[in-house]
TIBAVO-246131 format. One line per 3 residues: number of its first residue (from 1); their letters; for each residue x, y, z of C-alpha. Coordinates in pm, whole numbers, plus 50000, padded with zeros to 5 digits. Example, Ala and Ser with C-alpha at 12.3 -4.5 7.8 and 13.67 -1.06 7.14 Angstrom:
TIBAVO-246131
1 = as = 51230:49550:50780 ~ 51367:49894:50714
***
This chain:
TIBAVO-246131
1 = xxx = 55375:85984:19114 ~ 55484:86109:18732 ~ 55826:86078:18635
4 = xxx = 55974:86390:18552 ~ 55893:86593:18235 ~ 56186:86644:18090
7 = xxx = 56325:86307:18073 ~ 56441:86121:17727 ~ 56394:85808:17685
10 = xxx = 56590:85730:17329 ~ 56606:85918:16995 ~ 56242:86032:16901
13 = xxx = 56187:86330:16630 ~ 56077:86612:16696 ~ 55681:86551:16693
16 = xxx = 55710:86241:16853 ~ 55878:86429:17157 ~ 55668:86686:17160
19 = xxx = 55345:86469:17196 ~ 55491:86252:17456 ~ 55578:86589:17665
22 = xxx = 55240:86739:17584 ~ 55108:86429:17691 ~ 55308:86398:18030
25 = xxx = 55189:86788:18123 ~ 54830:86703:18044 ~ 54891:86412:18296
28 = xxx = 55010:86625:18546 ~ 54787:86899:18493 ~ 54473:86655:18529
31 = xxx = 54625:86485:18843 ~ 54680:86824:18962 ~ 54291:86936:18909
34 = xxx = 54175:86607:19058 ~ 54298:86709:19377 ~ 54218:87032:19385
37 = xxx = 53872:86932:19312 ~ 53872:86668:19602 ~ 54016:86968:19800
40 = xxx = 53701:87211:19692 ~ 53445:86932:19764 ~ 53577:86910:20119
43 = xxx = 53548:87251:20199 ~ 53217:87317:20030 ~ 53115:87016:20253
46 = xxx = 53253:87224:20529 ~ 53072:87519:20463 ~ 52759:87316:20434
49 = xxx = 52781:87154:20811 ~ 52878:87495:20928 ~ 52556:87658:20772
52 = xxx = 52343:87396:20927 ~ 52453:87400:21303 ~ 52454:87795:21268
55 = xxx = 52102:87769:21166 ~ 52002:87503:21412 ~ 52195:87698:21675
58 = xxx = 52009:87986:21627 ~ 51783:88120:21907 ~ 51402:88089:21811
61 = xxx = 51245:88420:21754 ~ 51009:88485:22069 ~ 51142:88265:22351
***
């Protein structure tokens, strides 16, 4: 887990803090699309088993 974002951490100028809060939020941001990423791979794989036992569930045409 990140520490918070707005934390300070001694006397910095003003670049200095700005880069280590742009830094933080590109962590978070990055950790945030990971695991909506692992999220959208599980329900794509989802989707795919679904497709398949609809399709092998399917009556054959002429029986």
């Amino acid at each position: 887990m990140l520490p918070p974002l707005f934390c300070c951490v001694g006397p910095e100028d003003g670049r200095t803090g700005r880069r280590r809060y742009q830094e933080r939020k590109w962590q978070m941001l990055a950790f945030m699309r990971d695991g909506l990423e692992r999220q959208l791979a599980a329900v794509n794989a989802a989707i795919s088993t679904l497709e398949r036992q609809m399709e092998r569930d399917q009556p054959e045409p002429g029986s």
